[in-house]
N, C-alpha and C positions, 0 to 999 in steps of 0.2 A: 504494500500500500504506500502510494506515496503522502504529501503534505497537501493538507484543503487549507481553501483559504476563501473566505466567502465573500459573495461578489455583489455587489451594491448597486452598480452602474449599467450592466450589463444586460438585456433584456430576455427572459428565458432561461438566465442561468443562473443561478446561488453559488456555486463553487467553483472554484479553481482547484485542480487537484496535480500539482507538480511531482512527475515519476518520467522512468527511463525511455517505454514506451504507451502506443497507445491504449485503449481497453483493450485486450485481447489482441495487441498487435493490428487491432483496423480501425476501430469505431472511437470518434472523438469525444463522444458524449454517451452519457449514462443516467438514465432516468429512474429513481426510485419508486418506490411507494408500498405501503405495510397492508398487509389485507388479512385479518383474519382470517384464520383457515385454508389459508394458500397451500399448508405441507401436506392436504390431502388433496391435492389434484398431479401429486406425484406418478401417481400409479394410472388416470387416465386417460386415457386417449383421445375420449368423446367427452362434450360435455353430457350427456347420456349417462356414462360411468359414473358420475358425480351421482346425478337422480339415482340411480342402484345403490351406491352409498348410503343418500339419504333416505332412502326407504330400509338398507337393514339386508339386499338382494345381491351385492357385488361380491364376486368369486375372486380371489386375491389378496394381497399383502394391502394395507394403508386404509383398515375400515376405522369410519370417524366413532370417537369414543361419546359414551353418553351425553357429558358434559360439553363436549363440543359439539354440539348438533345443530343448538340455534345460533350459536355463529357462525353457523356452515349456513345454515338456513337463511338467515340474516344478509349473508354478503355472496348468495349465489351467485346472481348476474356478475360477480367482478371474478370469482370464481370461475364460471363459463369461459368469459372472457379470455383467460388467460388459461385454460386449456385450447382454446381454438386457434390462439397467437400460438400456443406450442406445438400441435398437430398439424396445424394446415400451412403453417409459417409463407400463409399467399407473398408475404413481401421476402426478400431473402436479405434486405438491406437491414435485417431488424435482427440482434440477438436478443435470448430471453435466460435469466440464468434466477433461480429461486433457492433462498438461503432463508432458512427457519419461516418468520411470516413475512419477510422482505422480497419484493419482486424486484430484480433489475431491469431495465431494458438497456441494449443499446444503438447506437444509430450513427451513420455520420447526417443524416439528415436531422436538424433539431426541430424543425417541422411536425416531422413525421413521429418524436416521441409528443411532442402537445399532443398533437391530435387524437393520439391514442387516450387521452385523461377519458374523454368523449366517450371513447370504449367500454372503457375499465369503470367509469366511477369517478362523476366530477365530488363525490363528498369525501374522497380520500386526499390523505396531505403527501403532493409528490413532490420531488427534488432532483433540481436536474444540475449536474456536474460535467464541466468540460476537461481533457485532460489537456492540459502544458507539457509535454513531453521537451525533455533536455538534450534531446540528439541534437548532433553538430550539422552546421549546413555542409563541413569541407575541413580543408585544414589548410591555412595562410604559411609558406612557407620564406625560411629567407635565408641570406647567402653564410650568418652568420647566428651562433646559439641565439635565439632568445632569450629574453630574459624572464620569461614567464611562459609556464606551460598552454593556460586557455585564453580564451578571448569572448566577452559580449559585448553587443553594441545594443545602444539605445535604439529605440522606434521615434523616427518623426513626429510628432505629436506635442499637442497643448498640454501644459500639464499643471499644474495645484500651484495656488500663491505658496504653499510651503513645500514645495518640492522640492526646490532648488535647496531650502536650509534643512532639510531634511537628510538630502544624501549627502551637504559637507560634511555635517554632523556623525556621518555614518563612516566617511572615511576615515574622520579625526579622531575616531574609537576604533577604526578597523584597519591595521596598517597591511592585512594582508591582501587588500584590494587595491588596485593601481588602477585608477584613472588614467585614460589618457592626456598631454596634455592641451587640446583643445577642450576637451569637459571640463577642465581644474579652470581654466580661463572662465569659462561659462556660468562656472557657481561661484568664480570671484574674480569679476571684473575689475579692472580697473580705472575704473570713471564710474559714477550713478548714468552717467546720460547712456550707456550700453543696457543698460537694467530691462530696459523692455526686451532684451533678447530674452531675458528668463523667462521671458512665457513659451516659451517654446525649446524643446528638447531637438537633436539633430539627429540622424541617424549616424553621422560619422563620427559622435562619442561613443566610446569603447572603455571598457574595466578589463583589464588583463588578471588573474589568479594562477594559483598555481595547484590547491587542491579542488579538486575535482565536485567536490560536496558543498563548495563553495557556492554555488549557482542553486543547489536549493535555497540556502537563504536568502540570495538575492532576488528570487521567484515570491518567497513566500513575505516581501516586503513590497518589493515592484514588480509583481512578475508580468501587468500589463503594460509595461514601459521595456521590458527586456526583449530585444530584438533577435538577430539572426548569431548564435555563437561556431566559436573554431577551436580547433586543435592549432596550437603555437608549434611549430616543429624546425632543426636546420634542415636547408635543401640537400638531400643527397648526392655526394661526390658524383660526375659523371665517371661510367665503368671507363 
């Protein structure tokens, strides 16, 4: 599991979830939601099965226990639901994976998990999470060692009256982050009459690092400010 970090601004989504790759290696988003009595639609196939269930007639492992009958009964239709999403899987762009009474879906379409609320049961409380994965774009080589193993750069973009004192702050406690030095210019200009450049971030500032763990944290502070990262490496001798 990687690091959440929940999202305020973003429309459709609550989390950020910063890890290596993405859900299951494809799907960028993940959509929750808790349903009572979901762990008995384990075993079937049809939503049919289920009605055998609740009458006391299903041949099989996963018969519902006394106590749980009228929450089965209660939240049939989202129950249906989500054997029909499992059986008939009509979309192929959709996974579905169920842990205790927690359903996942997931999607690269974030569309297509809304619309599934419709499906399922607009009275259930869903949560949908995007992953930030930390894979590199490449690796920036040069004729001589670096002096630093990784590399991010910033994303172009408007960013917070306290952004800028925000991450001097972060370096003047963090010495194992290197700015570049266009960035270091940028959160401390030399003149107030440059100040209005602080509203705005460049893509061509960069933080260099050396441990590798290092870009969580800086995901899980800015990680909608963190752009395209690299591997620092020297060019290899020609043979």
């Amino acid at each position: 599991m990687g690091l959440l970090k929940s999202v305020k601004d973003i429309p459709g989504i609550d989390y950020y979830e910063y890890r290596d790759k993405e859900f299951y290696n494809k799907y960028d988003y993940r959509m929750r939601v808790k349903i009572p009595g979901v762990r008995y639609t384990y075993t079937c196939k049809r939503s049919v099965d289920l009605d055998r269930k609740i009458a006391g007639k299903f041949k099989g492992y996963g018969n519902i226990r006394k106590e749980d009958l009228k929450t089965v009964v209660d939240n049939v239709s989202a129950l249906k639901a989500i054997i029909d999403l499992q059986s008939s899987r009509k979309d192929k762009n959709i996974g579905l994976r169920i842990e205790s009474s927690t359903v996942a879906l997931f999607s690269n379409d974030l569309q297509a998990l809304h619309d599934l609320k419709s499906t399922i049961g607009l009275q259930y409380d869903y949560n949908v999470t995007q992953a930030q994965t930390s894979e590199y774009a490449g690796t920036k080589e040069f004729v001589n060692e670096p002096k630093h193993k990784f590399r991010v750069y910033l994303k172009s973009k408007r960013v917070s009256d306290t952004f800028v004192t925000e991450l001097s702050q972060l370096f003047a406690r963090t010495p194992n982050l290197h700015p570049s030095n266009a960035l270091n210019e940028w959160i401390n200009p030399k003149s107030k009459r440059y100040a209005w450049k602080q509203r705005y971030s460049s893509a061509s500032y960069f933080i260099d690092y050396d441990d590798e763990s290092t870009l969580s944290y800086l995901a899980l502070l800015y990680g909608e400010m963190l752009g395209k990262k690299y591997k620092l490496e020297k060019r290899a001798d020609p043979v």
